[in-house]
N, C-alpha and C positions, 0 to 999 in steps of 0.2 A: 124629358127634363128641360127645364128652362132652362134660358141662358139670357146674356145681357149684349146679344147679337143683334141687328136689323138686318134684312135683307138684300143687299144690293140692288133687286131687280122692283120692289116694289114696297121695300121699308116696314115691313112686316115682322112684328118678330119672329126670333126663328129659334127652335129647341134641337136640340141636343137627343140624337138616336143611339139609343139605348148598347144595340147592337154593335154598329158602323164605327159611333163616335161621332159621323158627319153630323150635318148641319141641315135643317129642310124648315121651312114656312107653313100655315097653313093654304096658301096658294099651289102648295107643289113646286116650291122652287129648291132644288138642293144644292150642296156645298157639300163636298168631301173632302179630308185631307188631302193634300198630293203627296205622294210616295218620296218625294222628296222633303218634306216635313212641313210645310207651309200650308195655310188655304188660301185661296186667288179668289178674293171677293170680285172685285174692279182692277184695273190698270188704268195711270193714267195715259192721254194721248199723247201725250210727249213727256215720259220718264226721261229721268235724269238718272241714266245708267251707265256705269264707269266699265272700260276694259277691263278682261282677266288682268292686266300687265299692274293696271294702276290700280286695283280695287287690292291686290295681292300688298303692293307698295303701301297704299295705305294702313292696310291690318299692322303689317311688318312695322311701321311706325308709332300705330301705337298700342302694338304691345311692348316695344321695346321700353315704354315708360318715358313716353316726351312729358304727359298730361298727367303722369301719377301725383303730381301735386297738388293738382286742380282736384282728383279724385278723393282724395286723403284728405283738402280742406272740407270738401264737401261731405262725407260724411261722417268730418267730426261734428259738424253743423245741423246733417241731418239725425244723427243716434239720439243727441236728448230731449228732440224733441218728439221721436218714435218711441222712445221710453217711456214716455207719458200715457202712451196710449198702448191697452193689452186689446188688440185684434187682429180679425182678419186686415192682411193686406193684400187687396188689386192691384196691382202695378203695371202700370202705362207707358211705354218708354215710345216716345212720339219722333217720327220719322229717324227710325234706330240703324236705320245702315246695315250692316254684318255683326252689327250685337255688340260690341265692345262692350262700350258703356253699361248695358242692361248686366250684359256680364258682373261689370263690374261691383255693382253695387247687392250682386246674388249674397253675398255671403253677409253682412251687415242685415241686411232685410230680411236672413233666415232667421239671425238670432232675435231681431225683434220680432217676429210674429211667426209661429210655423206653419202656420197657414198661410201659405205665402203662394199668389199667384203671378205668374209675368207675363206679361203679353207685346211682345213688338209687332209696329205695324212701321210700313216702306212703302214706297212705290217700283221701288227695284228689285223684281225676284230675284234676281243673278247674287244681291245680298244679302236676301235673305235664305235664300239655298246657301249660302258663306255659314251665316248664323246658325240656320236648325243644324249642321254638321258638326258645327261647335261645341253647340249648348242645347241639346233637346227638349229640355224640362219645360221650356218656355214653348206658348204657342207665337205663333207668327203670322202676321197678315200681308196678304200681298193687298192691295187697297191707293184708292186716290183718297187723296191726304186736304182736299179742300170740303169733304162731306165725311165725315168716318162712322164704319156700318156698327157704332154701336151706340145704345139706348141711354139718355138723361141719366147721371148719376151713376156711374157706371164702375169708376174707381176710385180706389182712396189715397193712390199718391199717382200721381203722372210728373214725369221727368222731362223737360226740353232742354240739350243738353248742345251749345253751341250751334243754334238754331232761332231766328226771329218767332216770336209770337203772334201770328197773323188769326186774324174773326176770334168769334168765340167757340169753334169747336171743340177747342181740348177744353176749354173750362165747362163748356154743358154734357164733359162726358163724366167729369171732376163733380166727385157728391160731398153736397152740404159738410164741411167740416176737413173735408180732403184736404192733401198737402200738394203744393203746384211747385216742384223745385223746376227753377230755371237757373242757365248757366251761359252767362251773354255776353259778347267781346267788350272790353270794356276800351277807352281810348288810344291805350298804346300798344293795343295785340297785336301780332306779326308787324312792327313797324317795319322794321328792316325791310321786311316785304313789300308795304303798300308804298314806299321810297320809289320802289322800280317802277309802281302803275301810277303815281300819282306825282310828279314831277314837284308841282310845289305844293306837296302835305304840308298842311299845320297841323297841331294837336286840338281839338276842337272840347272844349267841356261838355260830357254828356249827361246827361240826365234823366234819369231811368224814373218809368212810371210806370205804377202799378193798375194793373187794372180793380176796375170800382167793385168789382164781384169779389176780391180776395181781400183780408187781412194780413199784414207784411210781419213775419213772425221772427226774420233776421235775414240778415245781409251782411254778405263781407264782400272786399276788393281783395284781390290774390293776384300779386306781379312776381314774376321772376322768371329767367332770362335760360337760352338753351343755348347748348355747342353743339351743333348739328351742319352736317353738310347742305351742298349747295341742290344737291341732289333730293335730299331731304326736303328742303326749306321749297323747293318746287309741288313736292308732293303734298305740304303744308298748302300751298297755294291753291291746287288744286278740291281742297276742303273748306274756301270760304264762298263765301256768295260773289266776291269778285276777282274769281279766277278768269271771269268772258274776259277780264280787259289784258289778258297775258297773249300779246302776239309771240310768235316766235323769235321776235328780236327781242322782245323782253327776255323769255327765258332762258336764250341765249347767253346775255348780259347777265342774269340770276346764277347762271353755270359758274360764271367766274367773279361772282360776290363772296363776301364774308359775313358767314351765320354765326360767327361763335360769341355771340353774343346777343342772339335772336331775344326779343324781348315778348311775355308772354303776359298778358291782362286780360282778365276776368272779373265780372262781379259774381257772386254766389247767391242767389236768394232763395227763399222759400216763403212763401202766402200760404196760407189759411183760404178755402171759400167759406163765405156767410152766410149764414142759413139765409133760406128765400123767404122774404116777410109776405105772410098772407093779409088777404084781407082781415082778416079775424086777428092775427097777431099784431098786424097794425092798428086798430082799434084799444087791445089791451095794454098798448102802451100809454 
């Protein structure tokens, strides 16, 4: 059976055994599930893999509902414009950690399509061993995240979900017409926070661009603020791209801040990709 796999070992496609369920090339290169529920395409050389202590702190944070907001704008944002559309949906949840998020948005994306596929890919199996124990329905990729082992066209919604948009990978895995929701710090998220790493913060106007392969189908900004401990607001820390700059004296001095009034910004978007003009359709125009 086909599938919309590549091979890690030599980019080949790769089908689907009837029997196993694993994964093989016509080179003979295979891929099994691991007993733990994931398959281990690649790893990368230096994952970014969090302790049991902090990875457990992290879940526990948000499931307690810090982000249910963010979650709840988002797919009032996303339902009508999945309403539009009766299909199968692929769904891509792009460097997905221990599943939260992919979670999260399982039961909306049932009701739009029941056909409904999920796939997270990580670089950290320790999260995604977290994930398949969670949520099995979904498969899960162990995989380095700057090549991803699967074929042009591949899904119809991919999610990046408090995550920078780097090359065009996830968009050449995104087919003609797909939906690209991204969810991106917007200028005053975790301020209270960046106070401690950044001595003289200013607020900077940003300015979000979209890439040329997507049409921009809606946007929101969504602020509002959390009472949450010091303890917490640490583990927060450790969730963005600039936790390297927290010495210990920082988080020291974090231990004995005030979060209850953490303040949280996001934008919301969602793009369209554009069909790919051929030569030929270029011409009929």
């Amino acid at each position: 059976m086909n599938s919309h796999y590549l091979c890690p070992v030599c980019q080949a496609p790769m089908f689907i055994h009837e029997a196993s369920k694993g994964l093989y090339c016509d080179n003979k290169h295979h891929i099994d599930k691991h007993e733990q529920g994931y398959f281990l395409f690649s790893q990368a050389k230096k994952p970014q893999i969090d302790s049991r202590q902090l990875m457990r702190a992290k879940r526990f944070l948000l499931e307690s509902g810090v982000f249910n907001p963010m979650v709840e704008a988002l797919l009032q944002q996303l339902q009508p414009v999945l309403a539009e559309r009766s299909q199968a949906i692929a769904h891509l949840d792009f460097d997905c950690g221990e599943g939260f998020y992919l979670r999260s948005l399982t039961s909306s994306l049932q009701a739009a399509s029941p056909e409904l596929t999920q796939t997270g890919i990580s670089e950290a199996e320790n999260a995604l061993f977290a994930a398949a124990k969670s949520y099995a329905d979904a498969t899960y990729i162990v995989s380095q995240l700057k090549q991803l082992p699967f074929a042009n066209d591949s899904f119809d919604l991919v999610t990046l979900i408090d995550k920078p948009l780097k090359g065009k990978e996830l968009l050449r895995v995104l087919k003609p017409g797909g939906l690209f929701v991204q969810v991106s710090p917007a200028s005053r998220h975790l301020w209270q926070i960046k106070q401690f790493l950044y001595p003289e913060l200013t607020e900077k106007k940003l300015e979000l661009t979209l890439d040329k392969s997507l049409t921009l189908l809606s946007q929101q900004r969504l602020s509002f603020t959390l009472d949450i401990s010091a303890e917490d607001a640490l583990t927060l820390l450790e969730m963005t791209p600039f936790a390297w700059r927290a010495s210990d004296k920082i988080k020291k001095q974090m231990l004995a801040g005030d979060f209850s009034q953490l303040e949280v910004d996001f934008y919301l978007s969602i793009g369209e990709k554009k069909p790919v003009m051929t030569k030929a359709s270029r011409f009929s125009l």
